[in-house]
Backbone bond lengths (Angstrom), bond angles and torsions (degrees), N, CA, C in turn:
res aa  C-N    CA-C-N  psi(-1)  N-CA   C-N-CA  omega(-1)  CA-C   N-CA-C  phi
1 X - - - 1.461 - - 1.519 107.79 -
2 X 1.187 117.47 129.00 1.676 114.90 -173.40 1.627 114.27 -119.66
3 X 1.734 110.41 21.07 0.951 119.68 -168.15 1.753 108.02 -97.01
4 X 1.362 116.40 -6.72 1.295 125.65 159.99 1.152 108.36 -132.81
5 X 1.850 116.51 175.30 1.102 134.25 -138.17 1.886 89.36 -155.25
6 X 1.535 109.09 129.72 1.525 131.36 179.46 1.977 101.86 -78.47
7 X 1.147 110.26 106.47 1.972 115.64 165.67 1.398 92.95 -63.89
8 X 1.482 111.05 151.55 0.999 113.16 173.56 1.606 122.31 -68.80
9 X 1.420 118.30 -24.91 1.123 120.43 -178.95 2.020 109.22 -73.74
10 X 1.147 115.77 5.32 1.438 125.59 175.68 1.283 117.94 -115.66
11 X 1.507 125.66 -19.58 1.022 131.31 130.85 1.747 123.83 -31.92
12 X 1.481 100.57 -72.61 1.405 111.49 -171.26 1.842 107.61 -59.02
13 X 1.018 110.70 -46.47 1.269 131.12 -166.62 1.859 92.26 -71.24
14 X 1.203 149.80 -47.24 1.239 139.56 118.59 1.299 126.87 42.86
15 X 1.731 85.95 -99.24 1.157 111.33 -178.00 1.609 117.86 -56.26
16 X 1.693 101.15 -47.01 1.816 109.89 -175.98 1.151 117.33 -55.14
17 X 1.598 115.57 -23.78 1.421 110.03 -166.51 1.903 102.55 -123.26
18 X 1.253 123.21 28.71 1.234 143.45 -154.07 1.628 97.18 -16.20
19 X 1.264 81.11 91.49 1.610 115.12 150.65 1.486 115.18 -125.68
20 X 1.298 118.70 126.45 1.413 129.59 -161.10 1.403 104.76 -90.31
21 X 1.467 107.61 166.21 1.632 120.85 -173.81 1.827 104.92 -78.25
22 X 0.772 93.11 -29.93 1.533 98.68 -178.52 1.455 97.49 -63.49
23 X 1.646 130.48 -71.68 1.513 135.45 163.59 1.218 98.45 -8.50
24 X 1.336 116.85 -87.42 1.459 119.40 -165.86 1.976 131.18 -42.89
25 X 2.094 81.83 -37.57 1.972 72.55 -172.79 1.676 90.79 -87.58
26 X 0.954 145.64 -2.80 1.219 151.26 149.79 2.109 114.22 -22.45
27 X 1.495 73.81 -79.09 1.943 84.28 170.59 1.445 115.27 -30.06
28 X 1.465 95.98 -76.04 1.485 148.08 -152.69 1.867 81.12 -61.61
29 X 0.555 104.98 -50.03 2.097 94.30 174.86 0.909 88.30 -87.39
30 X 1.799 169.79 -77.41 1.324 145.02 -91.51 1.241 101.41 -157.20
31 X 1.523 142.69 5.49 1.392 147.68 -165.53 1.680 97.52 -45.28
32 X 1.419 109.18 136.30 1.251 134.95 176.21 1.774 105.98 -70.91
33 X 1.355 116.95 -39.83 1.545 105.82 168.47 1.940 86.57 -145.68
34 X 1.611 85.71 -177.51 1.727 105.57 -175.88 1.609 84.52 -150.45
35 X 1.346 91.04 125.06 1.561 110.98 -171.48 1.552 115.77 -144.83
36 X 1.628 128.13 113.93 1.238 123.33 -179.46 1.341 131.63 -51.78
37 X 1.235 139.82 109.41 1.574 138.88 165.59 1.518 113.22 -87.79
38 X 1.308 115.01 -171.68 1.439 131.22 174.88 1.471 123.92 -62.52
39 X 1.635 82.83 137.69 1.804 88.49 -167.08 1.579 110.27 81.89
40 X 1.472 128.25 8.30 0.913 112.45 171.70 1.593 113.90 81.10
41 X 1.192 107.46 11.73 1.381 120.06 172.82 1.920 133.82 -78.24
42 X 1.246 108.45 131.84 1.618 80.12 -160.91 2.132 86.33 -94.55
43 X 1.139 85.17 165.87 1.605 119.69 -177.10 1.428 109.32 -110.04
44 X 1.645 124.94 137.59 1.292 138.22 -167.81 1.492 99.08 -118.86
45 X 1.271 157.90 103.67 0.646 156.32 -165.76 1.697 123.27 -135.26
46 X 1.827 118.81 129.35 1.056 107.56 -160.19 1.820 94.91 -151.95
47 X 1.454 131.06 158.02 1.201 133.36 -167.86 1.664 93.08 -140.56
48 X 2.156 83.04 127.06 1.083 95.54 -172.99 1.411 106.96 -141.61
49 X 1.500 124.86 161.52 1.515 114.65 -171.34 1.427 109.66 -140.98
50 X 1.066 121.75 113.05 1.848 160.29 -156.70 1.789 91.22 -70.50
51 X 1.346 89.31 151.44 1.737 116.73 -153.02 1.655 92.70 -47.94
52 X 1.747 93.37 -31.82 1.892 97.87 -177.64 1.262 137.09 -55.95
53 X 1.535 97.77 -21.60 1.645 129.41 -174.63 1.291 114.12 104.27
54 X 1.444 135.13 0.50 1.476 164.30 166.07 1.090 108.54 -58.01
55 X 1.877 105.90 110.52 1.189 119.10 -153.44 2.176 91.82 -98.21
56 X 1.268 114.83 133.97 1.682 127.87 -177.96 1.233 125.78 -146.89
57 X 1.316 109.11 136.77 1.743 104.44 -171.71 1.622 105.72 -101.04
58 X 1.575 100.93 134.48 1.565 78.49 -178.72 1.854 90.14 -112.51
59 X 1.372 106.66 150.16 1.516 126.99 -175.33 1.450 115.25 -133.47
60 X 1.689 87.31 114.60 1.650 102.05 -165.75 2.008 101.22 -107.56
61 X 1.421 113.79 111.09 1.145 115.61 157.46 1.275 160.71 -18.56
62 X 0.950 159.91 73.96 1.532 116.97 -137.01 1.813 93.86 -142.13
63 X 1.320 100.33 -177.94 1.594 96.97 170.77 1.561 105.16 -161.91
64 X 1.182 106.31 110.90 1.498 131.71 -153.35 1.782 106.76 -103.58
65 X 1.059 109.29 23.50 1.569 106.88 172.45 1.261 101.85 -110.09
66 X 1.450 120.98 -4.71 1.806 109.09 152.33 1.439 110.88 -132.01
67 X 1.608 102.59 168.29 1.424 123.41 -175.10 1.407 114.55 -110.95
68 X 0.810 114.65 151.01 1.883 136.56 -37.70 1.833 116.44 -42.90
69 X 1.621 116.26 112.23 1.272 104.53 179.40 1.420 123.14 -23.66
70 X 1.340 113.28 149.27 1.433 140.49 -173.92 1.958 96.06 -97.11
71 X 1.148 116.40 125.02 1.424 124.44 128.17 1.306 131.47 -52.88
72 X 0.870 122.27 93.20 1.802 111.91 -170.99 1.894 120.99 -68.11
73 X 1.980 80.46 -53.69 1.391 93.35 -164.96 1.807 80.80 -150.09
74 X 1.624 98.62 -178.63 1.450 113.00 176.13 1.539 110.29 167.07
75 X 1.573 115.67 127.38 0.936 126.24 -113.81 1.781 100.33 -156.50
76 X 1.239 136.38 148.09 1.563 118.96 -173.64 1.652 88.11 -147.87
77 X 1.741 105.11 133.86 1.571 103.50 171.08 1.448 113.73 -156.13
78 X 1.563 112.03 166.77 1.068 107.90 -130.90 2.162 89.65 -108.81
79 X 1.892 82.72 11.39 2.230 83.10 -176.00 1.282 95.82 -126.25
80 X 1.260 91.09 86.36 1.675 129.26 170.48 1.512 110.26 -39.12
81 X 1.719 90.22 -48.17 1.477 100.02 -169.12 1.678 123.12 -89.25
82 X 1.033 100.64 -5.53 1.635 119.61 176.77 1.458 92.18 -76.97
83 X 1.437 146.82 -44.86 1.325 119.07 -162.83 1.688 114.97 -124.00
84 X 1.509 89.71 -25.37 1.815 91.04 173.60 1.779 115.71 -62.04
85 X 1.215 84.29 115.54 1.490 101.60 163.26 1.706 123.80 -49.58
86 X 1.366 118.63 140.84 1.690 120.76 -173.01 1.285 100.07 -122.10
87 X 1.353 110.42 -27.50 1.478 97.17 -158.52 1.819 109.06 -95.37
């Protein structure tokens, strides 16, 4: 997808928590929900489950009031239920 662009701090942040680029443009075309965060920021959000059988959401940042969207941050966790939306 070449319609956004990786901050460097989502890059780095990436790497620390090895979640791969592929993961990310993954979402970012196909996100399982789109959900508002802080600052008015929208959230990419997608549930995924590790070679272990370990079910994790990974949540990619973004900030969509410029072009080509920004990656901000991106991020993988394991309280599914703390942010996925039901309703």
């Amino acid at each position: 997808m070449s319609d956004f662009v990786f901050s460097e701090h989502s890059v780095q942040e990436m790497k620390r928590r090895s979640i791969s680029q592929e993961q990310v443009e993954e979402v970012m075309r196909n996100p399982q929900q789109k959900v508002i965060g802080k600052h008015q920021r929208m959230i990419y959000q997608s549930q995924i489950t590790t070679e272990e059988g370990k079910p994790y959401l990974i949540r990619v940042v973004v900030d969509q009031e410029v072009m080509p969207i920004v990656v901000i941050t991106v991020y993988i966790t394991s309280k599914i239920q703390k942010y996925w939306k039901t309703s």
